[in-house]
N, C-alpha and C positions, 0 to 999 in steps of 0.2 A: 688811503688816509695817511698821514704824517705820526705816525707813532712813536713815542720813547719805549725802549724795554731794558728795566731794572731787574738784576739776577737771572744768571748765564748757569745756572748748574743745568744738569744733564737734562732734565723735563723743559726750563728755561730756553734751552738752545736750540733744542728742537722746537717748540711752538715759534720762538720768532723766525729763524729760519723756514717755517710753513707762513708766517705774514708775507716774508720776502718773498716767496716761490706766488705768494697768493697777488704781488704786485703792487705793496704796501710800502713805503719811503718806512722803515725802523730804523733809528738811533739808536743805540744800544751803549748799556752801563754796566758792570761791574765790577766786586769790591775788589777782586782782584784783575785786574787789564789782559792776561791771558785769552779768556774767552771771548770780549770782546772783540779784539785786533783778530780772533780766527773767523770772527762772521764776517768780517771785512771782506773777504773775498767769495762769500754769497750774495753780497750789494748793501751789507749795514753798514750805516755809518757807527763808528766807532768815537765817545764825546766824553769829555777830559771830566767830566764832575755828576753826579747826579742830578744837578740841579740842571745842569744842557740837554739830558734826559727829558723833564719833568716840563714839557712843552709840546708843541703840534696842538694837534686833534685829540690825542689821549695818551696816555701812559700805563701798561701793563708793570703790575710788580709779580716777581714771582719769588721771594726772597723764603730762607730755612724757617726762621722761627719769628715769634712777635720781638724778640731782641733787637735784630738783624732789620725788619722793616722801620722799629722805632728809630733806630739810627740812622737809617738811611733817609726818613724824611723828615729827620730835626729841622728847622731851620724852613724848610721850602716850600709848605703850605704857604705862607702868607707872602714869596715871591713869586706861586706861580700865577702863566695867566689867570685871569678867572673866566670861568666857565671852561676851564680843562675840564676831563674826565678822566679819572683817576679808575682804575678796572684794579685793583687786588684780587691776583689768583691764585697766593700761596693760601696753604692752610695757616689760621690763625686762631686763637680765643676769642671764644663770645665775646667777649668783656672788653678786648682790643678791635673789634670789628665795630660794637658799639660806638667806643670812642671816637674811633675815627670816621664815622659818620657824623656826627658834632661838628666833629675841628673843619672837618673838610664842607660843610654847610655855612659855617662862622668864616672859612676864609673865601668863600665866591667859586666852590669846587664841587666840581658832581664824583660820585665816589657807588658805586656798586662793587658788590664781592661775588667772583666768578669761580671758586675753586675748582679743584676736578674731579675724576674718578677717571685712572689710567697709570698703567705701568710707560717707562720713559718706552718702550716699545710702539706706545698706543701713541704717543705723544710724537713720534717720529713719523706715523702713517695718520696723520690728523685725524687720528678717530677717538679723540676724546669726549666723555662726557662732562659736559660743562653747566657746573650747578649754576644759576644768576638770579642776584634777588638784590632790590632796589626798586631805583622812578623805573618805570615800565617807558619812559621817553628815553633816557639814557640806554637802557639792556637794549630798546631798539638801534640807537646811534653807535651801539658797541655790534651789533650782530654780523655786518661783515668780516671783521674780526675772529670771532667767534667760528663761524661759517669755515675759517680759513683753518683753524685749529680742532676743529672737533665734529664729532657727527648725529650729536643732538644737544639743544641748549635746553635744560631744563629750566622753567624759571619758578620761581618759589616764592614771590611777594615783593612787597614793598621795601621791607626792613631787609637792608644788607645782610645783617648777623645771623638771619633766618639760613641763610646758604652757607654760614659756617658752623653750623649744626648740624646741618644733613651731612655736612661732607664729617666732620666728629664721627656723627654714629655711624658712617659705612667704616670709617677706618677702625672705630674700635668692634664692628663685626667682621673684618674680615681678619683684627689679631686675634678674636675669638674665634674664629673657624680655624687661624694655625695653632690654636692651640688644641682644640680636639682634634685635629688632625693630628695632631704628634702623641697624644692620647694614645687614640686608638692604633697607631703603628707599633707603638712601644708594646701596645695590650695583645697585637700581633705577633711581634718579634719575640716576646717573654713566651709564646705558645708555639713557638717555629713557623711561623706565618711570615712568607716575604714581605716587605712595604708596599712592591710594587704590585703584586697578585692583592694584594689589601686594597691597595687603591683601585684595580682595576675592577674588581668585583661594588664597590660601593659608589664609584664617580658613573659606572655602566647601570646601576639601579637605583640607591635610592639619595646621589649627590651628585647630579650632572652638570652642577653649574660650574662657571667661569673659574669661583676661588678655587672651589675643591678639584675641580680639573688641573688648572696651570702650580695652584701653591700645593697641592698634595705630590706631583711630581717635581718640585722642588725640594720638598720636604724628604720623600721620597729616594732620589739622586743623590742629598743634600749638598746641593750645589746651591750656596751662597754665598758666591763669586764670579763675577762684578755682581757688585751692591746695586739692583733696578732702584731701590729705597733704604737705604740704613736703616739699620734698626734703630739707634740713635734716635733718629726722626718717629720711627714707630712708638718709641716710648714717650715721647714728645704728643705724641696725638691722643694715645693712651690719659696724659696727666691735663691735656686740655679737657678731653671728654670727661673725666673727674672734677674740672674747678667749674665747667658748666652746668652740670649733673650738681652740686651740693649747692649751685647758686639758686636752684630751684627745688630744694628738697629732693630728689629723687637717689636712691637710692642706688648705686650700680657696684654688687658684692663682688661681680666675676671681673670686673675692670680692677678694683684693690689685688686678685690675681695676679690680671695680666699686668698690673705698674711691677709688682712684686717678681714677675718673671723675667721683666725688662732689667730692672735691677741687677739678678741676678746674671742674667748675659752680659751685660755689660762690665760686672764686676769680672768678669773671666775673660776679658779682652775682645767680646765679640761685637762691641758696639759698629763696628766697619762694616761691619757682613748686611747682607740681605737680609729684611727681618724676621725672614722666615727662618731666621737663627734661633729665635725665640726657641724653636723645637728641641734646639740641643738643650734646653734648661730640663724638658721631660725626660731625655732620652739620659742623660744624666743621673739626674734621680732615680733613674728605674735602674741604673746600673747598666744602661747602653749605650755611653758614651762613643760615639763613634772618633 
């Protein structure tokens, strides 16, 4: 297929470069030209505007925040072809995924939301999980695609925004699992209990999964360096899952927390790090500042 692919950060560069390995024509865009001009010699072409992007067969965005995509496609719904297929796989706002089902219905554009579930590691060995929710004709016309980036396509309905809600509440459970994880180290450590015997006793009985495995030995090491995800972004998902959460009455008291712990890492310069930095906000308070 002939694809454009918008936003080259680290999760970004990996998937297109598995389109290209997958035997896919990618044009490729970014806000800054760096990334771009380096996939160049994996076989992407490299195109002077987003709008040279926003053509072929379809267009991947994978951009940081709903700011960053709004900017990016002012202007270019109503010059693209029509009947493109527009795939959004950054995390975004209900209320932004919304919209741009509309706009992109109003200008002759098919538009599904594909976000993921995958550290930039997963994303490098195409074994992403890939939420999609949209026309069940388009998720079909995108699944080669798909196929090429991940290693199961969830699909979740008709309504795009449907899939930017599952992907909300995995991320604001898994900053709630780093935050009792940093809990319970601290409740460790203030008793002379290693982190790591802490972890190794509870990931080996009653927490064997994936978070508590990979982010308790992060948290653990605290090695939150290189950033797989900023925190930054962490509290970003945090403050979406809050404006979708009160658009629907629901109540979410442990997320007013974790916004509040983000906060506070970030006021202390940690917004760079891995978000499993969040932990130093506990390890702090308790007086164990590492």
């Amino acid at each position: 297929m002939d694809i454009g692919f918008i936003g080259l950060g680290h999760m970004g560069r990996a998937m297109a470069t598995n389109l290209l390995r997958a035997g896919h024509q990618v044009r490729v865009w970014n806000r800054s030209p760096g990334p771009a001009q380096d996939l160049t010699t994996a076989g992407a072409v490299a195109v002077a505007t987003a709008a040279d992007a926003f053509a072929g067969d379809a267009v991947i965005t994978m951009l940081a925040d709903d700011a960053a995509l709004e900017q990016t496609l002012a202007g270019l719904l109503d010059k693209a072809p029509k009947g493109l297929l527009h795939i959004n796989m950054a995390t975004i706002s209900v209320a932004l995924a919304k919209a741009l089902t509309d706009t992109h219905a109003a200008s002759g554009l098919g538009y599904i939301a594909a976000p993921v579930f995958g550290r930039t590691e997963v994303a490098v060995a195409a074994q992403l999980n890939i939420l999609a929710a949209g026309d069940p004709t388009l998720i079909e016309k995108a699944m080669p695609l798909f196929e090429a980036m991940g290693q199961k396509v969830w699909r979740l309905g008709p309504e795009p925004y449907r899939a930017n809600v599952v992907k909300l509440a995995g991320n604001y459970m898994i900053a709630a699992s780093v935050q009792t994880i940093a809990e319970a180290m601290a409740l460790g450590q203030g008793n002379g209990v290693d982190p790591h015997d802490l972890m190794e006793v509870l990931t080996g009985t009653l927490f064997g999964g994936r978070i508590h495995t990979g982010y308790g030995k992060l948290i653990a090491d605290q090695a939150f360096e290189p950033a797989a995800f900023k925190l930054t972004l962490g509290a970003k998902d945090v403050r979406l899952t809050m404006q979708a959460a009160e658009a629907v009455n629901v109540p979410m008291p442990i997320a007013s927390l974790l916004r509040d712990g983000f906060i506070d890492a970030i006021a202390h310069g940690d917004g760079g790090l891995d978000w499993t930095a969040l932990s130093k906000v506990t390890f702090r308070r308790a007086g164990q500042d590492h």
